[in-house]
C-alpha positions as CSV (number, residue, x, y, z in Angstrom):
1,X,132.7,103.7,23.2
2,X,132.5,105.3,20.1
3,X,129.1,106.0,18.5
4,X,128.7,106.5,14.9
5,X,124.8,108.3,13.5
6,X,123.6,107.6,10.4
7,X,120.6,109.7,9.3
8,X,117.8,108.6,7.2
9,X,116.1,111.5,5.3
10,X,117.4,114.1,4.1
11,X,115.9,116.8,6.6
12,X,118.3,115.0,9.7
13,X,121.2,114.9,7.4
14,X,121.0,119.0,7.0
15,X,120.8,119.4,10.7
16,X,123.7,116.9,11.9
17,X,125.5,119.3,9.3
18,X,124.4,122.1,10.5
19,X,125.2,121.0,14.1
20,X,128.7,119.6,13.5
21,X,129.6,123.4,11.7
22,X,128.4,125.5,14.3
23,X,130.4,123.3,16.6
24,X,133.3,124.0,14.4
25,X,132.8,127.7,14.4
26,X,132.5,128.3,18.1
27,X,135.0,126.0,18.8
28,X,137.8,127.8,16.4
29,X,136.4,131.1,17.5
30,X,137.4,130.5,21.0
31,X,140.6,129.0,20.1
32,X,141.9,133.0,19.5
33,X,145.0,132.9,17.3
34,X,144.9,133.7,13.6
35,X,144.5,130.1,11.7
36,X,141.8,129.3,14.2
37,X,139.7,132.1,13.0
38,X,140.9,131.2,9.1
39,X,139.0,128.1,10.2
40,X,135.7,129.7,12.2
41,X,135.3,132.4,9.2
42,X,135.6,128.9,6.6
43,X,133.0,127.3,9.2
44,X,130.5,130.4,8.8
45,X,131.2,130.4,5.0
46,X,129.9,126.5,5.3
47,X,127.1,127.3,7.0
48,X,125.8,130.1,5.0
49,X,126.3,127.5,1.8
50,X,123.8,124.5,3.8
51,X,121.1,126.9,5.0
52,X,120.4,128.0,0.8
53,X,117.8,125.8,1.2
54,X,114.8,128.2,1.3
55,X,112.6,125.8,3.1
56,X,115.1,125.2,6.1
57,X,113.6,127.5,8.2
58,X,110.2,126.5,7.5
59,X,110.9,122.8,8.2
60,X,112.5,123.8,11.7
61,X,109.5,126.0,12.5
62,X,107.1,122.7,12.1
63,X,109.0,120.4,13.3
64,X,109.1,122.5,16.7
65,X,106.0,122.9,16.3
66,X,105.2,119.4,16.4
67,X,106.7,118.1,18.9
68,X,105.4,121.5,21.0
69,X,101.8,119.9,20.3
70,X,103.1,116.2,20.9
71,X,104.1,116.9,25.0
72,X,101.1,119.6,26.1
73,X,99.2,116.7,26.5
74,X,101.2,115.1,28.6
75,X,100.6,118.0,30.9
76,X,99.3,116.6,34.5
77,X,100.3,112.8,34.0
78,X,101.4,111.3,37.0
79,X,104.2,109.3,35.3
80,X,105.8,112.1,33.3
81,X,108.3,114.0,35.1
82,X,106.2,117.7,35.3
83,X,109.4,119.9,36.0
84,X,111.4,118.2,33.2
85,X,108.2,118.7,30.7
86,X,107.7,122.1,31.3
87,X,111.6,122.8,30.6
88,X,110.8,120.9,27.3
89,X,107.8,122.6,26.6
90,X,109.5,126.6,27.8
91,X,112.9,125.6,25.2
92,X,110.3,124.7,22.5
93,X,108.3,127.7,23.1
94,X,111.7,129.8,23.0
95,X,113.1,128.5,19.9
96,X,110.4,128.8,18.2
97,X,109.4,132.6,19.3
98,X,113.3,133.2,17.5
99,X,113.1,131.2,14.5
100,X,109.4,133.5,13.7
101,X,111.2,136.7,14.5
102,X,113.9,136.0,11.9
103,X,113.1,138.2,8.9
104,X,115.0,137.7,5.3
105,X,116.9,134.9,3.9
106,X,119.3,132.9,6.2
107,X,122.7,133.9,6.1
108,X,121.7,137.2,3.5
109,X,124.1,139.3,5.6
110,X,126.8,137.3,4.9
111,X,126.4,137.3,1.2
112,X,125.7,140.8,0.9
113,X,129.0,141.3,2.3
114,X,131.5,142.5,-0.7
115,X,134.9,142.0,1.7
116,X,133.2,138.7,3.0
117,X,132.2,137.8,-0.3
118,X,135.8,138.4,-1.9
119,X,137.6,136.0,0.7
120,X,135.1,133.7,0.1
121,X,135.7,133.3,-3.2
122,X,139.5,132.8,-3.2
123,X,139.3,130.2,-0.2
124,X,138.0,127.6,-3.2
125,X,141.2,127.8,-4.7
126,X,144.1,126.4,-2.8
127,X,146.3,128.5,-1.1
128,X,144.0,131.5,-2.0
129,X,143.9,133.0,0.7
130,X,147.4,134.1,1.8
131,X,148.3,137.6,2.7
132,X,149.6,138.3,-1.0
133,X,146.1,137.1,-2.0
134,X,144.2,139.3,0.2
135,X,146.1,142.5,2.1
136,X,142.6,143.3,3.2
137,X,142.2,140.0,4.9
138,X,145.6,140.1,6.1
139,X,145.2,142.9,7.9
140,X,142.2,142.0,9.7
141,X,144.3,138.8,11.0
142,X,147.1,140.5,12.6
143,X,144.0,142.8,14.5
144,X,143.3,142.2,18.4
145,X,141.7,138.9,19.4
146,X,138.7,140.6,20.3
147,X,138.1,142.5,17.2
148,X,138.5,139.5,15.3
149,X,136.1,137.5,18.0
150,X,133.3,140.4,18.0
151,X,133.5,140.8,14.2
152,X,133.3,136.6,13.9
153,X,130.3,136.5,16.5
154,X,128.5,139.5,14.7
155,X,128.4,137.2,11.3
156,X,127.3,134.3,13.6
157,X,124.4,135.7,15.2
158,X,122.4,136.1,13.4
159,X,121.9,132.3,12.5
160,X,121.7,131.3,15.9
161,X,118.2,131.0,16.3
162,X,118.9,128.2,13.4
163,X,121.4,126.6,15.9
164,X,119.0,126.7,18.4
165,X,116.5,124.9,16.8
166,X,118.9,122.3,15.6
167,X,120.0,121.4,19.1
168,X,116.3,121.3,20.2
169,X,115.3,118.5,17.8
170,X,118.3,116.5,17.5
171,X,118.2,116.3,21.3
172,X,115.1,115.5,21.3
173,X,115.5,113.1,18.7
174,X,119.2,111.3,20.0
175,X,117.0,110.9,23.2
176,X,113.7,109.1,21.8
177,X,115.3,105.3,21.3
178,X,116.6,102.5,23.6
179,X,119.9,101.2,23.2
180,X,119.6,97.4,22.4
181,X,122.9,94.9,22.3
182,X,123.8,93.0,19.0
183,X,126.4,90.8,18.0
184,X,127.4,91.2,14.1
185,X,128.7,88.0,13.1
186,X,132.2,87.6,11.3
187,X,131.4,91.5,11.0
188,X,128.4,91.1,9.0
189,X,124.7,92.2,10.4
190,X,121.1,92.2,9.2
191,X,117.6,92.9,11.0
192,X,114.4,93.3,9.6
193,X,112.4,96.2,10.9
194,X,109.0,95.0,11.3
195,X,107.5,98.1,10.6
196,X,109.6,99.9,12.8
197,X,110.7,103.5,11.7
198,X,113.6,105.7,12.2
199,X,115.1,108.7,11.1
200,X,117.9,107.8,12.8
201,X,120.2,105.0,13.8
202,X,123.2,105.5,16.4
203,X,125.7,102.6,16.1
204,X,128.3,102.5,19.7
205,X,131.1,100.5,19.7
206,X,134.1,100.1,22.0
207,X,136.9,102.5,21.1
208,X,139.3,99.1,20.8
209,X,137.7,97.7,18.3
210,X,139.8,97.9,14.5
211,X,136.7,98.5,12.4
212,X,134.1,101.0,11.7
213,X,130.3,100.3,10.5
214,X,129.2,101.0,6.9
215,X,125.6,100.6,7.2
216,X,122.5,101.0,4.4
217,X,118.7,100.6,5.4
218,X,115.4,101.0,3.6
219,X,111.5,100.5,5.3
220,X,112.5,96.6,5.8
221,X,115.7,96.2,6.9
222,X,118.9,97.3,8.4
223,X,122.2,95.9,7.0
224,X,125.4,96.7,8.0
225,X,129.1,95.4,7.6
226,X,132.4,96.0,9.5
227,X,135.1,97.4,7.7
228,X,138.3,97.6,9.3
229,X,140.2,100.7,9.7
230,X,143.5,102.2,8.6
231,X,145.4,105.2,6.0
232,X,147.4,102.8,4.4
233,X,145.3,100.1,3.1
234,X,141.7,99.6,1.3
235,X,139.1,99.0,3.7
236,X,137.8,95.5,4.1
237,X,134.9,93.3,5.6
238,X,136.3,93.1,9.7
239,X,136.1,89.0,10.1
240,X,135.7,88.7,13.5
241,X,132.0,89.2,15.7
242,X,131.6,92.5,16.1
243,X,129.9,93.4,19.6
244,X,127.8,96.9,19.3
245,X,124.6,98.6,20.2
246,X,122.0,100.1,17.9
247,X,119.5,102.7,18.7
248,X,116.9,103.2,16.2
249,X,116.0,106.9,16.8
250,X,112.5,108.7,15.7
251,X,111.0,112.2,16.7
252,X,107.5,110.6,16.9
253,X,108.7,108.2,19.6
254,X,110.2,110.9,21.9
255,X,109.2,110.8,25.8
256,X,109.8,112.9,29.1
């Protein structure tokens, strides 16, 4: 099964961002060699870019918030799962304690950089970052492993309470809906949302299936169409019923 998520507002496209680049950036930064760290140091630049948005933090901070007040009440009802709430409840208190101790602009440290600063700005232009490009850089490469890993980690840090907060909510958020079973016929697919809301839809279909899901949705309806798959050709409407499940996702409707 392969599931595809397609935000709806602005605020959950920023975090699946923000989640799939930290991904990135640990998982190059483990790797170890030389082009795998090229890649995690391009992954931090990324991230630094995204959280410009002064109100990023602020947005975290009451969404957290939020939910925080949504489960207290739910403290001492039989048919919530008490240990599983309170290990809600204790990650919410956490992440929030470390988004209100971060002081200055996200990602400041990275910018006020100058040797950070100057590979940045070559790695826009193709190629611009080989060794005749940048000795400085070069020589940082061809250090030890660890060296390279502390020095990658201590850029990273520092936005890891963002990270944090991330994970919390989209969690929180992947885990709020129901998975419900749909047939798109001749790979086509409409369904009115009868006041339903969402902020996000996850779309799962089986990993043998030729076609992907383009999908578009509004405050009345979901629509989405099948297009099949491939590097050589110009996608197309899939023409064949399209199995799949759909799982309308919404902070608002999360439960323990």
């Amino acid at each position: 099964m392969i599931v595809y998520e397609y935000p709806l507002n602005e605020r959950i496209r920023t975090w699946l961002r923000l989640e799939d680049l930290f991904g990135k950036a640990f998982f190059f930064i483990e790797a170890g060699d030389q082009r795998s760290h090229h890649a995690a140091l391009l992954a931090i630049f990324e991230l630094v870019d995204v959280m410009a948005r002064s109100e990023l933090r602020s947005e975290l901070i009451q969404e957290l918030e939020r939910q925080k007040v949504s489960f207290e009440p739910l403290r001492g009802n039989p048919a919530v799962d008490a240990e599983r709430l309170e290990a809600v409840l204790d990650q919410l208190s956490l992440t929030l304690a470390e988004l209100h101790d971060q002081v200055g602009k996200l990602g400041q440290h990275v910018r006020d950089n100058d040797w950070l600063s100057s590979i940045k700005s070559r790695t826009g232009i193709p190629g611009g970052a080989c060794g005749f490009d940048l000795p400085g850089y070069h020589f940082w490469l061809n250090q030890a492993v660890q060296s390279r890993v502390n020095d990658l980690m201590s850029w990273l840090n520092p936005m890891l309470p963002i990270k944090n907060g991330v994970d919390v909510i989209l969690k929180l958020l992947r885990e709020s809906g129901n998975i419900t079973r749909y047939v798109a016929e001749n790979g086509l697919f409409q369904l009115m949302l009868g006041g339903r809301v969402a902020q996000l839809l996850r779309v799962g279909i089986a990993a043998n299936w030729p076609c992907v899901p383009e999908v578009s949705a509004n405050k009345y309806a979901v629509n989405m169409r099948f297009v099949t798959v491939g590097t050589s050709q110009k996608a197309r409407t899939y023409d064949e019923d399209v199995p799949f499940e759909l799982v309308f996702c919404s902070l608002s409707g999360c439960s323990i």
